[in-house]
N, C-alpha and C positions, 0 to 999 in steps of 0.2 A: 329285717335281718341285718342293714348295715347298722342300725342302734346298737343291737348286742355284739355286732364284732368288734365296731369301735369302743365299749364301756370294757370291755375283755380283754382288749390289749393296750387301754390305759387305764386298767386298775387300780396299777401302785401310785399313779400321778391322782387320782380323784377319789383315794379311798376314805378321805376324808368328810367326803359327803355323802349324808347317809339314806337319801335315796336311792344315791346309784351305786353303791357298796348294798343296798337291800339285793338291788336289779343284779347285781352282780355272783351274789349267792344263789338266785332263782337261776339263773342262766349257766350257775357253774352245775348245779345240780341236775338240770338240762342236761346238760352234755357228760353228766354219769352215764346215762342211758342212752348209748349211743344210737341203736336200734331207732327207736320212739325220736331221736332228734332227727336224725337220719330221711325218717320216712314224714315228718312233718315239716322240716325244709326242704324236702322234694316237692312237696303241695304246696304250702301257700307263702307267698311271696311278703306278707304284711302281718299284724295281729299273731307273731308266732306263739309268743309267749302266753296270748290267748286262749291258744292251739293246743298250748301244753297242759295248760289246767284243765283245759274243757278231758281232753282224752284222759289226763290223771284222775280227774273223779270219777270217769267208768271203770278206770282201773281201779281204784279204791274200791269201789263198790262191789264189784267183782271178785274181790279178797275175801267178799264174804261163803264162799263158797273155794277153800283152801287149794285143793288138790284137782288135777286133769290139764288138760291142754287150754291155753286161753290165747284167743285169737283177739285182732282188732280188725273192722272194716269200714271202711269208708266208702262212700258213693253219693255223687255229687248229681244235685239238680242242673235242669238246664234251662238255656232262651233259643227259643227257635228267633234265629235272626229273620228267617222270612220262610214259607211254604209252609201255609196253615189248612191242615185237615187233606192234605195232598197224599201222606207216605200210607195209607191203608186203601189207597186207590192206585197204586201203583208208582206214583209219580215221585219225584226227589224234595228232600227238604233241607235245609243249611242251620241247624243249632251249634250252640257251644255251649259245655261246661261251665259252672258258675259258680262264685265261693261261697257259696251257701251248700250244707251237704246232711249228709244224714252218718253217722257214726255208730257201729255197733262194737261193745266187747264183751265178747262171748268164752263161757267156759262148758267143755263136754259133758254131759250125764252120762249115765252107765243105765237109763231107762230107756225107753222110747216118749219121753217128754219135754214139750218146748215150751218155755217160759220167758217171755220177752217183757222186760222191765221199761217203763218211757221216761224221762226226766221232766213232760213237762205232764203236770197232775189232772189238765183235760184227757190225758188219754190212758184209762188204767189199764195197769199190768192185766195183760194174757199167756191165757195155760192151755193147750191143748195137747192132745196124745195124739201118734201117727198113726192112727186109721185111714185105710183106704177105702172110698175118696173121702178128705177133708170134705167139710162142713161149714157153710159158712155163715157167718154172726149176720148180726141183724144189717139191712145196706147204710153205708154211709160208716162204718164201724173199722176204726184203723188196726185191727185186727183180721180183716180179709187182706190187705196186701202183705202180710207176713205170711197168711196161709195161700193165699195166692202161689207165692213164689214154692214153698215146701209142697202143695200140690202135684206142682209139677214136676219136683224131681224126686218124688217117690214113687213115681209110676214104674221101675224098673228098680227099684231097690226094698224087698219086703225086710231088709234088718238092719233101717239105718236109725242112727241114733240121736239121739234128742240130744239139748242146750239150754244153758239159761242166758240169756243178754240182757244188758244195759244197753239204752240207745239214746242220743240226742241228735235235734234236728236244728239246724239254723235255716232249714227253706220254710219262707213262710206259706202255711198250709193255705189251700183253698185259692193260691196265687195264680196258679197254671202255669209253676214253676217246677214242676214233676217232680215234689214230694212225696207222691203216694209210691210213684214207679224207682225211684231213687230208696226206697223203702222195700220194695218189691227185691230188687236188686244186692243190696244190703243182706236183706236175710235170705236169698238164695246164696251168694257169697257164703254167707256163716255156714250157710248147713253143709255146703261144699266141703267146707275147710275143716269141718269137726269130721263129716266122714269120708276125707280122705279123694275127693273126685274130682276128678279133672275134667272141664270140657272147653272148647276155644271160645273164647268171646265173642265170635258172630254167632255160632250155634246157638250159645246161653242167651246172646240178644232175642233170635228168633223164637227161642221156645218161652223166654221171657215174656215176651209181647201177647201170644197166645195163652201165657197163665193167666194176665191179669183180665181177660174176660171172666174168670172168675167172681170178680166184685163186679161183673154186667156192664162195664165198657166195651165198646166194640173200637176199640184205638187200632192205630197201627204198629210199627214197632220203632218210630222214633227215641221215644223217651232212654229205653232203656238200652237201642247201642247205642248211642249218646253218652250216658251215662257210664258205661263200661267200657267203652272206645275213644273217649275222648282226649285229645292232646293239646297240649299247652301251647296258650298263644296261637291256637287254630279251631276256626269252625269245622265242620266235616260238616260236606257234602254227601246224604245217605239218598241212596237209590235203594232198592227193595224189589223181591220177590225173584231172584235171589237177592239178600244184603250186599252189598259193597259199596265199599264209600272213600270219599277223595277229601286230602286237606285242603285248608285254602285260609291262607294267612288274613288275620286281623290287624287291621293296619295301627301301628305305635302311637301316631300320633290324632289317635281319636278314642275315642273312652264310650262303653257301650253305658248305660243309663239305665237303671230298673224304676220303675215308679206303680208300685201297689196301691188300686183305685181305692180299695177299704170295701170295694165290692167285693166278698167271697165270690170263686168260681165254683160252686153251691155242687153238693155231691150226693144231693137228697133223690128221693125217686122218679120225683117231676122233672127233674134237673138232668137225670138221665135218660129218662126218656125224650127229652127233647135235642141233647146232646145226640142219641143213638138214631133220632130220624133223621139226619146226613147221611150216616152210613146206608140205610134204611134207601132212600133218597138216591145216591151216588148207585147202589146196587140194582135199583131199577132200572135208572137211567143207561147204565151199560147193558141189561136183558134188552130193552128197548132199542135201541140202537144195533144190538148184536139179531134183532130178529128183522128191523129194516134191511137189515144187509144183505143179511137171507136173501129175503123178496126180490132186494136187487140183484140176486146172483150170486153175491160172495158169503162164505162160510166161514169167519173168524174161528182160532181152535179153542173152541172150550174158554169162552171170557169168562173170568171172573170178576175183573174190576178193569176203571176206565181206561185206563192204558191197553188192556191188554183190544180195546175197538179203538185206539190211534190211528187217523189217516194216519201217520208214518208206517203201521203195521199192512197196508193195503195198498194195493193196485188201482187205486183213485185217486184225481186231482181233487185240489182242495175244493172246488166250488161243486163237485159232484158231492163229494162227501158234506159239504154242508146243508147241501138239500136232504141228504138221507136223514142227518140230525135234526134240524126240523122235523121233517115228515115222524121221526120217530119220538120226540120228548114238548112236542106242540102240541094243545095250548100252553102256555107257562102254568096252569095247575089241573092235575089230572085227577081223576074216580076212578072205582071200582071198573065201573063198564069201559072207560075205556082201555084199561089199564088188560084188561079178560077180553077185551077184544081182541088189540095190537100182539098179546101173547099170548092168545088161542088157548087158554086157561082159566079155569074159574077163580074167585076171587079166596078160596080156598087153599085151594095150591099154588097160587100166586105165592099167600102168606109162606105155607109150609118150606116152598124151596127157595123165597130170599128174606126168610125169617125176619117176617115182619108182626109186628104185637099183632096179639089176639085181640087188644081195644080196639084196634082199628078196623079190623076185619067189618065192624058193622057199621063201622063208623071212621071217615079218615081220618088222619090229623087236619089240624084247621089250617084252613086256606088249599086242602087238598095237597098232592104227591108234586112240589115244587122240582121235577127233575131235571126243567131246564137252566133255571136259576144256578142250581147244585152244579150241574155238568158245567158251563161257562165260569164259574168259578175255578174248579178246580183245574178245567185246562188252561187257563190265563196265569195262574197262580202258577203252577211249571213251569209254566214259561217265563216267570219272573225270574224262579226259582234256577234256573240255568242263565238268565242274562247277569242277576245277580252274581253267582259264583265267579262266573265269567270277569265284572267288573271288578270285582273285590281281589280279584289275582292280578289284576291290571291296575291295580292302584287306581280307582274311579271311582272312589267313593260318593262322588256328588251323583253319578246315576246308580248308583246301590239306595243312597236315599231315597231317592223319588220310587224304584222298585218299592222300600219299603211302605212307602205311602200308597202306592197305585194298591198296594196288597190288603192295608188296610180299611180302604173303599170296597175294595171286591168282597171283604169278608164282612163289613158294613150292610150292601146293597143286596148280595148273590147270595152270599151264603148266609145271610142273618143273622150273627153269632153275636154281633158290637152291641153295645150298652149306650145309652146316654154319657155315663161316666166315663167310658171307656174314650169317646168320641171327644170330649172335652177334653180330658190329655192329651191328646194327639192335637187338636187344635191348639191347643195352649204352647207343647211341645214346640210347635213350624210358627207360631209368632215369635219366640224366644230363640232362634236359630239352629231348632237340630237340623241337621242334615237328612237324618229319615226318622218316622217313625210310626208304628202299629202295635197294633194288640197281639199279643202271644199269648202262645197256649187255645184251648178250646175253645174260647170262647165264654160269653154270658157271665161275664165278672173277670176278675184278677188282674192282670201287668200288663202295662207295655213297656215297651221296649224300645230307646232312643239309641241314635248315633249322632254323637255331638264333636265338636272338636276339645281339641285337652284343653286349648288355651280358655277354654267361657265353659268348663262342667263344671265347677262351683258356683258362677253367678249361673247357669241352666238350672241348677239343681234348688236353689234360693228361689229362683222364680216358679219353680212345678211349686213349692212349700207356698210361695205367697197367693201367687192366680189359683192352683186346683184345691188345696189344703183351705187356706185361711179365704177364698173368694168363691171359687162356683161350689164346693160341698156343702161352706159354711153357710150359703144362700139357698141350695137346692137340694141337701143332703145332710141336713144338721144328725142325723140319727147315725150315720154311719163315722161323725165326729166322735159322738158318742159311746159308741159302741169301740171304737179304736183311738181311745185318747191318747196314745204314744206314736201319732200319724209323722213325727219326724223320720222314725226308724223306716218307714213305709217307700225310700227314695235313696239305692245306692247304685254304686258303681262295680264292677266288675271284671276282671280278662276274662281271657278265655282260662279256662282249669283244663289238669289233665283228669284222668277218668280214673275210675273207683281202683280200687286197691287193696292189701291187705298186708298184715302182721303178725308173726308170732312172738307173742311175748313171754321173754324169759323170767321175769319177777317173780 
């Protein structure tokens, strides 16, 4: 932004060069459209005139269809700076906004038909009609997080009406940079805005979160207040069940770090099912505990997830309540029989009421019902998840790193989500001086996430490309060179962004 103020108000001294007399017609044209310059220097800070093109070819395209209302929307990916797999158990997580995003411009139909256009040609144009309940495409198909989000806010509206959209994404998919849920968000946005509805951004997060079980995630609801609540130059601190969340400033003089493994975080059926036995896992683990308690006397109300059986929630000193845990989630891998003992249930209705797969009904997952592992994860990880917040408002970022490392073991060791690859960045990462660094997002492929200082993230950033790119892939993962031969783009930098948004456009 200061490029083009300065080439703008020295125009008539440098018109004679005609590079910047080109840049100067782009930028005066720019600012015809005040609206569209307006709402894109409100976002991003860098790359504006990037910004402008990218949104003008949805616009163009969009032309093709003359007449009705045409909106724009945007909604921005994120990085969970630390509290992984924590926010669909109760407990708090710390993301932010990142400039990578997902953009849609949409124009109203007069049918009940939605047609969303993709600009990059892996993902073809989808058409469906608003039938209740949607239906959804075959899994793994970027067409259930469009019908995800329209799912859900037809359930109260039998005459609402269709769109057609252009959409582009700069979050790279499969990262565990919540493309899919930044998509989700986006086209619930659009369909908002074409018919007219208003709801608050926390509600829309919550009911959000529970649409995109749809495409057979069992997530929490990070991603998408994240995405819709986000403010610049601050992480938010999200607590849940109910939603409410706290800023907590990003410190200036350190720069967060993205570095994309080239492992997709894989979104096929094996992939979710393995992802979905955490939650699976974490739901036992709280019956379990919440039935010890019983036995010892005390009656938790109604748990549903691990917070809600906190010693904090109890009339127990910690070393009481440690033996109930034991007694309740011991040996570290459980069976059927014990699982129909401890809950005086058969292995039937175990399934039925903490919906757990039919596969396993006859057979567990391998290594059996890991819900000691599970539970000390996730309560360690809160706990980070608050000293964290805590440090980062105190200016302490040297123990905010070490949280993020201590985080990235526990999700390593506990929760078993870390890769080889994944591990090797992060190694590589703490020999080259970040300050913190772990895996973000779910797990079993995509990002992590550094905190380095401003003065050494270009030579940080040189060394991820020489040691993980050009040295352990190129020795232990030549296929994934392969498969992503433009692995430079795979390692940028980011602030914190603010949160999704939107536009009427008068053209």
């Amino acid at each position: 932004m200061q490029i083009i103020y300065y080439c703008y108000i020295n125009r008539k001294k440098r018109q004679n060069i005609s590079t910047v007399s080109g840049y100067l017609v782009q930028t005066e044209q720019m600012m015809n459209d005040t609206s569209l310059f307006h709402f894109l220097q409100s976002i991003y800070e860098t790359g504006l005139m990037q910004q402008r093109n990218r949104y003008s070819d949805l616009i163009k395209q969009s032309r093709r269809i003359p007449d009705g209302d045409r909106y724009i929307v945007r909604a921005p990916g994120r990085v969970n700076l630390i509290g992984e797999h924590t926010d669909y158990n109760g407990y708090p997580v710390l993301p932010m906004a990142i400039n990578r995003d997902i953009v849609l411009v949409g124009v109203k139909r007069s049918d009940r038909v939605i047609t969303v256009h993709n600009s990059d040609d892996r993902f073809p144009t989808v058409t469906f009609s608003l039938e209740k309940p949607l239906k959804a495409d075959r899994a793994g198909t970027w067409s259930n997080y469009v019908k995800a989000a329209i799912n859900e806010l037809i359930k109260n509206m039998p005459a609402a009406t269709g769109f057609t959209a252009w959409t582009d994404g700069t979050i790279p998919p499969a990262a565990g940079l919540s493309s899919s849920s930044a998509l989700v968000v986006g086209a619930a946005l659009m369909f908002m805005k074409i018919n007219a509805i208003q709801i608050e951004d926390m509600d829309l997060a919550e009911r959000l979160a529970k649409a995109e079980h749809f495409v057979g995630t069992a997530g929490g609801g990070m991603d998408q207040a994240i995405s819709l609540m986000a403010q610049k130059n601050h992480a938010l601190k999200l607590d849940f069940f109910p939603l409410r969340y706290k800023t907590v400033s990003v410190p200036t003089d350190y720069r967060v770090v993205i570095c994309h493994s080239l492992l997709d975080a894989p979104k096929t059926e094996q992939a979710r099912r393995e992802y979905n036995r955490r939650p699976v896992e974490c739901r036992l683990a709280t019956a379990l505990i919440a039935a010890e308690l019983c036995r010892a006397g005390f009656s938790p109300n109604n748990p549903q997830r691990l917070a809600d059986v906190d010693n904090d929630h109890l009339p127990l000193d910690k070393k009481q309540y440690q033996k109930i845990v034991g007694q309740a989630l011991l040996p570290a891998s459980l069976d059927w029989k014990t699982l129909s003992r401890r809950l005086s249930l058969s292995k039937e209705e175990i399934a039925t009421k903490w919906s757990i797969p039919d596969e396993w009904i006859d057979q567990p997952p391998a290594g059996g019902f890991k819900c000691w592992k599970r539970y000390h994860h996730v309560i360690n990880e809160a706990r980070r998840v608050n000293k964290a917040s805590r440090a980062l408002a105190e200016g302490d970022t040297e123990s905010f790193g070490l949280l993020m490392y201590g985080s990235h073991q526990s999700c390593r060791r506990k929760f078993e989500i870390s890769t080889p690859e994944l591990n090797a960045l992060v190694d590589i990462a703490w020999k080259n001086g970040a300050i913190g660094a772990r895996l973000t997002g779910a797990g079993f492929g995509g990002c992590t996430v550094h905190l380095v200082r401003r003065s050494i993230k270009e030579k940080f950033m040189t060394r991820l490309l020489d040691d993980y790119f050009a040295g352990y892939l190129r020795k232990n993962r030549p296929d994934l060179l392969e498969k992503h031969p433009n692995f430079h783009n795979a390692v940028f930098t980011t602030q914190a962004m603010a949160g999704a948004g939107c536009l009427k456009s008068t053209d």
